[in-house]
MARMARMAR-240503 format. One record per residue (C-alpha): residue in one letter; y, z, x. Coordinates in Angstrom, 3 decimals, always signed. Example, Ala and Ser with C-alpha at 12.3 -4.5 7.8 and 13.67 -1.06 7.14 Angstrom:
+------+----------+----------+----------+
! rest !        y !        z !        x !
+------+----------+----------+----------+
!    A !   -4.500 !   +7.800 !  +12.300 !
!    S !   -1.060 !   +7.140 !  +13.670 !
+------+----------+----------+----------+
This chain:
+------+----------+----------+----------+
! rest !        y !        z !        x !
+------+----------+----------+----------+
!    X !  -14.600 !   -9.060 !   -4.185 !
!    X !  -17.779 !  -10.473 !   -2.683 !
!    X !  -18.239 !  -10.415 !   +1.441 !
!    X !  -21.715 !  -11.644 !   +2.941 !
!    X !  -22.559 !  -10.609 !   +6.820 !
!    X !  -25.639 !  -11.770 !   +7.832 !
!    X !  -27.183 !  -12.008 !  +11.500 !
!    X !  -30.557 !  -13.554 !  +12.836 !
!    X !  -31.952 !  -11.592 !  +15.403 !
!    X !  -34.428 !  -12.527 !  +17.835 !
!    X !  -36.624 !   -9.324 !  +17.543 !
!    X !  -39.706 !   -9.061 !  +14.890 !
!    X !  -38.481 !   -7.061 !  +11.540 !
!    X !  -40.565 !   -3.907 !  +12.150 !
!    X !  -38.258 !   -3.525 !  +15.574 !
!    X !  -35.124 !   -4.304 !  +13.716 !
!    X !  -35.621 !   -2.435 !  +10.062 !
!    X !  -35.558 !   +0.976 !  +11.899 !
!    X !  -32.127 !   +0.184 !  +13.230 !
!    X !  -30.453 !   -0.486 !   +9.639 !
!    X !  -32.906 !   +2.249 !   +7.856 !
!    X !  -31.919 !   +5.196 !  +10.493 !
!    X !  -28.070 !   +5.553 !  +10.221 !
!    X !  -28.147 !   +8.744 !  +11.275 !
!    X !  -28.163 !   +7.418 !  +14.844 !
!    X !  -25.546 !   +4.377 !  +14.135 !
!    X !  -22.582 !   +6.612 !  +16.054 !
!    X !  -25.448 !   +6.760 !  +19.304 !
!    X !  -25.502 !   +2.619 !  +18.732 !
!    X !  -22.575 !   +1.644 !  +17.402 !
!    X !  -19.720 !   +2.167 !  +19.034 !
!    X !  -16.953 !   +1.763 !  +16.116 !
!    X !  -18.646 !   +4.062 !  +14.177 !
!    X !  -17.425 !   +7.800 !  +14.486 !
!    X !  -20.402 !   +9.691 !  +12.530 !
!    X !  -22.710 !   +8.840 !   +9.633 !
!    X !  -24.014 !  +12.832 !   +8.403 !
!    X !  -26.989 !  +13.018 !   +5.605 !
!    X !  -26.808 !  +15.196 !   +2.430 !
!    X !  -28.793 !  +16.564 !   +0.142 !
!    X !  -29.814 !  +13.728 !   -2.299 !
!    X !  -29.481 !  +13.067 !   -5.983 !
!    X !  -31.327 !  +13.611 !   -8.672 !
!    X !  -32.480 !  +10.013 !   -9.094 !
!    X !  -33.818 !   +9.917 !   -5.374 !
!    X !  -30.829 !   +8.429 !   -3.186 !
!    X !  -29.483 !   +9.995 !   -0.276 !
!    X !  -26.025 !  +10.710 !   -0.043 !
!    X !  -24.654 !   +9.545 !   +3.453 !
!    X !  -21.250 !  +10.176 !   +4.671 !
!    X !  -20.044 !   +7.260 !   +7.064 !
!    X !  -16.696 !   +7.058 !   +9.355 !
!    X !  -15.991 !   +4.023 !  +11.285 !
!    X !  -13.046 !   +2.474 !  +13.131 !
!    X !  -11.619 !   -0.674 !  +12.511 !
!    X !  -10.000 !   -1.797 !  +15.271 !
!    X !   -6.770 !   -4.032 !  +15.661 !
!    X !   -6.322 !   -5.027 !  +19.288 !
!    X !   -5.729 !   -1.813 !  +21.292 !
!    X !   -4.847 !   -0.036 !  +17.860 !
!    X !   -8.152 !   +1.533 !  +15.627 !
!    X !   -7.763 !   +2.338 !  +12.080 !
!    X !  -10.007 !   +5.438 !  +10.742 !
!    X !  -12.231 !   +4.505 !   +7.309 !
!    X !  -14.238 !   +6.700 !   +5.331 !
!    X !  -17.083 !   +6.743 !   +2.656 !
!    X !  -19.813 !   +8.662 !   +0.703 !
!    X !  -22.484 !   +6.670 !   -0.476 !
!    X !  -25.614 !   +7.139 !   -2.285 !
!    X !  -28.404 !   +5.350 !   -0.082 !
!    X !  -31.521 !   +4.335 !   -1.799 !
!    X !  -34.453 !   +2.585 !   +1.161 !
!    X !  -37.541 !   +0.625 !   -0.044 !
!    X !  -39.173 !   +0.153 !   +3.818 !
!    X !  -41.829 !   -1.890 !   +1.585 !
!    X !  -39.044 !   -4.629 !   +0.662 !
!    X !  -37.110 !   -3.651 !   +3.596 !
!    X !  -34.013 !   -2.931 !   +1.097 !
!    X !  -31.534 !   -0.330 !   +1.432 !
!    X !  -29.120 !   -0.200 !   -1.100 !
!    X !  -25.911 !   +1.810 !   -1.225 !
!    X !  -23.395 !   +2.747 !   -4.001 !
!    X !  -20.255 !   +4.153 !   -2.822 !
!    X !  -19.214 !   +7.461 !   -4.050 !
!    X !  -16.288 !   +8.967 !   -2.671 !
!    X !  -13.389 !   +7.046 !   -0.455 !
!    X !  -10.982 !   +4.123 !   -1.219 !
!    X !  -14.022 !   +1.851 !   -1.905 !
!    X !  -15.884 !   +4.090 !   -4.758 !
!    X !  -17.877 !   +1.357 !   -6.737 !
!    X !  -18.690 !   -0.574 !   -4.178 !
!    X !  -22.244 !   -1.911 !   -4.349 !
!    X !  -23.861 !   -2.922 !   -1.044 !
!    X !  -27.198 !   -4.247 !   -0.612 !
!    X !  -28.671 !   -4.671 !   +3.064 !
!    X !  -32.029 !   -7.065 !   +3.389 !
!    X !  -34.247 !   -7.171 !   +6.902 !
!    X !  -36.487 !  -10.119 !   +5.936 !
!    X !  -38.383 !  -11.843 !   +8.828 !
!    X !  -38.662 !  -15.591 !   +9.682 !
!    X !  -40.849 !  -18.005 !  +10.340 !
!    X !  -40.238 !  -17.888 !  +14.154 !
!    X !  -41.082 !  -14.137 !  +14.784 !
!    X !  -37.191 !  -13.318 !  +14.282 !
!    X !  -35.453 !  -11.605 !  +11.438 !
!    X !  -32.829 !  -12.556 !   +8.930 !
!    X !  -30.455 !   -9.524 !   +8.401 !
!    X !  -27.731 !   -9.719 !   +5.634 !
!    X !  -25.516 !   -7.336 !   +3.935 !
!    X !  -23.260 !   -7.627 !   +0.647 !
!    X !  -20.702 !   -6.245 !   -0.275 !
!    X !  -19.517 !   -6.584 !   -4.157 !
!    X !  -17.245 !   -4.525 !   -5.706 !
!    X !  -14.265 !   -5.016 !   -8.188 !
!    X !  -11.339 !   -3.248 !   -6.079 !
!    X !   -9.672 !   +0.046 !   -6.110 !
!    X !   -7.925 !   +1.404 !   -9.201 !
!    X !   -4.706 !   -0.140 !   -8.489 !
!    X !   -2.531 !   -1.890 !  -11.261 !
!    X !   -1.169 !   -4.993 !  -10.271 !
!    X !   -2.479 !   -5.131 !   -6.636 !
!    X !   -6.191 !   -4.498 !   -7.183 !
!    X !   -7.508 !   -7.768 !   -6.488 !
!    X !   -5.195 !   -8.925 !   -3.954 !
!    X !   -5.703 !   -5.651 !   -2.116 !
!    X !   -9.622 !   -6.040 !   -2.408 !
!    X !   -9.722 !   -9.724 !   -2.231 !
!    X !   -7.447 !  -10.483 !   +0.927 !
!    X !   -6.973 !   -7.242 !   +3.091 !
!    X !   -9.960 !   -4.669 !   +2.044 !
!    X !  -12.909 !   -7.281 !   +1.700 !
!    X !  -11.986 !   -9.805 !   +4.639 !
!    X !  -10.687 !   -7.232 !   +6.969 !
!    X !  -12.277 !   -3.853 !   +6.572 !
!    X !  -14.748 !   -4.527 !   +4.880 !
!    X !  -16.204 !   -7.280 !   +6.913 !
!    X !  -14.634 !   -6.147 !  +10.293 !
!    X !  -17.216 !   -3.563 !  +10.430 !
!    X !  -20.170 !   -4.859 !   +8.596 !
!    X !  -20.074 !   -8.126 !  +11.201 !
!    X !  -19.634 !   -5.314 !  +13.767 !
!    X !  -22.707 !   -3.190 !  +12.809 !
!    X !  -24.913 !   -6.684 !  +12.524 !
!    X !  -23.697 !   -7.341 !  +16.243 !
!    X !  -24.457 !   -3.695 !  +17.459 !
!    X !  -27.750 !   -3.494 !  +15.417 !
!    X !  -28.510 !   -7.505 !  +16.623 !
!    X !  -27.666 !   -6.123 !  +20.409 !
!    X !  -29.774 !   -3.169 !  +20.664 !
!    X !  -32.811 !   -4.568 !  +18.764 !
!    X !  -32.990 !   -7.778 !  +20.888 !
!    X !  -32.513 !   -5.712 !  +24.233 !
!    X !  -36.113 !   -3.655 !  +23.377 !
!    X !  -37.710 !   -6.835 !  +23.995 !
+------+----------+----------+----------+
């Protein structure tokens, strides 16, 4: 399973990169997220971030869950996450903040990962429900929120 999300925001990077690097304050700016908590990190440097976020279906929201390690490079503007703990362990995520050539910036996240350990339904259950509709539903969501509150500084 392979999702992209990406978003061009009309706000210079160095305005926008402390949005995506600080998710700490995502529930403050994102309204479908419930809480993101910090932990003590690894021994190879990442930060392990707990994240809960809603994915809402009309008037009905469905509760999702994750632990990921989170590894930042503000040089490259790169934050990379490998999730831990939750339906989606595996899952490899790589967010990029790169700015363009007309003073905006160029956000995109993906999302690979090879499904859950499910016999027989693993790829349909990653490829058509968990990737299109979770998975994206709240990456295109955070891109919005992070798009919204970044451009509104100006």
């Amino acid at each position: 399973m392979r999702t992209v999300d990406q978003t061009r925001i009309a706000a210079p990077a160095d305005r926008v990169w402390p949005h995506a690097a600080q998710v700490e304050r995502w529930p403050l700016i994102l309204p479908h997220y419930r809480w993101v908590t910090r932990r003590p990190g690894t021994s190879g440097g990442a930060e392990l971030v707990e994240m809960a976020a809603w994915r809402p279906f009309g008037i009905l929201k469905w509760p999702t869950w994750w632990v990921s390690e989170m590894t930042v490079d503000a040089t490259r503007r790169e934050i990379r996450y490998t999730h831990v703990r939750g339906i989606t362990s595996g899952m490899q995520v790589l967010w990029t903040v790169e700015p363009d050539t007309q003073g905006g910036t160029n956000v995109t996240i993906v999302h690979e990962w090879d499904g859950p350990a499910w016999p027989i339904i693993r790829r349909p259950a990653s490829e058509w429900v968990i990737g299109p509709v979770f998975v994206h539903g709240i990456a295109s969501r955070t891109l919005s929120g992070i798009k919204r509150v970044a451009e509104g500084e100006a």
